[in-house]
Short mmCIF file of the C-alpha atoms (twelve columns), coordinates in Angstrom:
data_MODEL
# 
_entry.id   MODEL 
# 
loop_
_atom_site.group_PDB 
_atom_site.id 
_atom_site.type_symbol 
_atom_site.label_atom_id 
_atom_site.label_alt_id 
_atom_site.label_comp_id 
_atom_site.label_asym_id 
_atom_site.label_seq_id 
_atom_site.Cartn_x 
_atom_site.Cartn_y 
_atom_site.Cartn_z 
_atom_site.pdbx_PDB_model_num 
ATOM 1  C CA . UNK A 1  1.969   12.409  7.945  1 
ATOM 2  C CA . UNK A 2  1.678   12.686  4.312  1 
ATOM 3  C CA . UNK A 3  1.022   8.911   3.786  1 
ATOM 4  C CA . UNK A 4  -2.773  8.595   5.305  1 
ATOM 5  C CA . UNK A 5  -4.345  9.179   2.353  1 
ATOM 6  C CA . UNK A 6  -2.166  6.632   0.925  1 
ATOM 7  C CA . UNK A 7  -2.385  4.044   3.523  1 
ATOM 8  C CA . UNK A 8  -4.300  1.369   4.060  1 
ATOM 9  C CA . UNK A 9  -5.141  -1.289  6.580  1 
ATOM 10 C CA . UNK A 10 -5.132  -5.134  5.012  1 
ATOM 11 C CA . UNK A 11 -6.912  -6.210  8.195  1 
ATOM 12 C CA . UNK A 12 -9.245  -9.267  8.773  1 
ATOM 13 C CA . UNK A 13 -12.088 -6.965  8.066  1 
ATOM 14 C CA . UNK A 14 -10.895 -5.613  4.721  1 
ATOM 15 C CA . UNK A 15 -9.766  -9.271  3.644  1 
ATOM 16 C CA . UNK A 16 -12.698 -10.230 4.436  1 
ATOM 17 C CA . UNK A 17 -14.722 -7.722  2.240  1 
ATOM 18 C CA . UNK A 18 -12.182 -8.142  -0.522 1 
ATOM 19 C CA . UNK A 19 -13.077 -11.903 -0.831 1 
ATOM 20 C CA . UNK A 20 -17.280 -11.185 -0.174 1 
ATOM 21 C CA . UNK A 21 -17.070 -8.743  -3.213 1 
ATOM 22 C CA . UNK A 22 -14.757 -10.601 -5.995 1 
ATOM 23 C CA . UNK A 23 -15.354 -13.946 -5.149 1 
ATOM 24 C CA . UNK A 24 -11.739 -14.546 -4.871 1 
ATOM 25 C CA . UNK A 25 -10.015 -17.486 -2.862 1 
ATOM 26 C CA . UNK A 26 -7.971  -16.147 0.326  1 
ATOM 27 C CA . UNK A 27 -4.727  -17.158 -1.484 1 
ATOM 28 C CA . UNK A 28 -5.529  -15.442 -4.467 1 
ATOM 29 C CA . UNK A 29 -5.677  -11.886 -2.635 1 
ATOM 30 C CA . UNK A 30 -2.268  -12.230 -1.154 1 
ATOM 31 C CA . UNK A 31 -0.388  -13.410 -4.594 1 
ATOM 32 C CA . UNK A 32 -2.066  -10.549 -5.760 1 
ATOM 33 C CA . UNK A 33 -0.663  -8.218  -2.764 1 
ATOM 34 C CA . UNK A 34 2.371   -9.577  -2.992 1 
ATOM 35 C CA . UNK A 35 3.082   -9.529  -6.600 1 
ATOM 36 C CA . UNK A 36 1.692   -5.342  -6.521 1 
ATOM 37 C CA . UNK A 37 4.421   -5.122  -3.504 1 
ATOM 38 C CA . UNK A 38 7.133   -6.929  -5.857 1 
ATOM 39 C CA . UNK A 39 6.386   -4.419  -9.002 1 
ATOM 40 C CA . UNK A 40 6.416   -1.596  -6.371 1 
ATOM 41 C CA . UNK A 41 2.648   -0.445  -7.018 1 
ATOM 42 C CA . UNK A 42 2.008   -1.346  -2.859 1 
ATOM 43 C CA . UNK A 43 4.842   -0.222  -0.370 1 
ATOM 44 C CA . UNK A 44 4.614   -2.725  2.273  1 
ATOM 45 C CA . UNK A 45 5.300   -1.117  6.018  1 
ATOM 46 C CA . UNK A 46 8.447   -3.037  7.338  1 
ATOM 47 C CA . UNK A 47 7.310   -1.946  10.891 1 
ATOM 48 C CA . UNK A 48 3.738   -2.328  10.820 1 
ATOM 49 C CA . UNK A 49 3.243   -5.664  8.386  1 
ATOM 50 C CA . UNK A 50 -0.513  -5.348  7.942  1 
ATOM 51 C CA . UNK A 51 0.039   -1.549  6.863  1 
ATOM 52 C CA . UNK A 52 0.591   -0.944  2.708  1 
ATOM 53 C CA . UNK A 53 0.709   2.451   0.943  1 
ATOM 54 C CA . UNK A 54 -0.062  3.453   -2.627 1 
ATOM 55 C CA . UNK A 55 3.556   3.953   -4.469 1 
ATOM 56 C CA . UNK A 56 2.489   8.081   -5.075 1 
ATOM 57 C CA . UNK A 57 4.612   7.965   -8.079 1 
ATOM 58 C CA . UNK A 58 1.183   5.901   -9.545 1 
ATOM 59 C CA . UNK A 59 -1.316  7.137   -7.140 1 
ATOM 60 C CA . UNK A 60 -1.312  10.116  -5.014 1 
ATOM 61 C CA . UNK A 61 -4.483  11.056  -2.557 1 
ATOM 62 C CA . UNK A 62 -4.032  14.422  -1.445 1 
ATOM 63 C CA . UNK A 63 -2.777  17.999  -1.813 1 
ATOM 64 C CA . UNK A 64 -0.334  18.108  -5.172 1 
ATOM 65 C CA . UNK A 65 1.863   20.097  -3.085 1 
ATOM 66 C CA . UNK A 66 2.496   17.273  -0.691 1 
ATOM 67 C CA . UNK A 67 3.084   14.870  -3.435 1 
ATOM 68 C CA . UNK A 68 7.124   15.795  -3.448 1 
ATOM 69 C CA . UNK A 69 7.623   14.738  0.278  1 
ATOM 70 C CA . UNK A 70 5.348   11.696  0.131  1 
ATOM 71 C CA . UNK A 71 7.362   10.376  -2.423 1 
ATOM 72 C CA . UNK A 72 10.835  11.870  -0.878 1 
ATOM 73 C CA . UNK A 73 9.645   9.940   2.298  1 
ATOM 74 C CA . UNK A 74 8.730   6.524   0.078  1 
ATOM 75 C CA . UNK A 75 12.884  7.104   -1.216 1 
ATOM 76 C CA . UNK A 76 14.298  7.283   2.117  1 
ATOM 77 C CA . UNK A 77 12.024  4.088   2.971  1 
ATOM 78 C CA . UNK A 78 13.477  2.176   0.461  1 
ATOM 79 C CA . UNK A 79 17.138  3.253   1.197  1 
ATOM 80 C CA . UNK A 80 16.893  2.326   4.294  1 
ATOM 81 C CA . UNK A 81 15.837  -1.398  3.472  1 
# 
């Protein structure tokens, strides 16, 4: 699938490192996740809720080529909200 190297995980373990490396409050990090989900920076998995991926119309981790169907793929995501 042409997400992974857009995907990540927001896990215990990554919270966890997220607030051992900024110093940030727990509440913090998710106002901040949630207001990158609301400007449509993160895409948000509807199906798997700890699951986000880089919008690739910003970011893009991969072959240039496959750029077109990740972001085809995020489009048909959306529609189907």
């Amino acid at each position: 699938d042409s997400y992974i190297g857009n995907k990540f995980i927001l896990d215990k373990s990554l919270k966890d490192k997220i607030l051992n490396e900024t110093g940030f409050v727990e509440s913090t990090v998710k106002n901040t996740i949630s207001s990158l989900v609301k400007r449509g920076i993160l895409i948000k998995d509807k199906k798997y809720k700890m699951n986000y991926y880089l919008n690739p119309i910003y970011f893009f981790k991969g072959k240039l080529s496959d750029r077109a169907k990740c972001y085809s793929k995020i489009i048909q995501y959306q529609i189907e909200e």
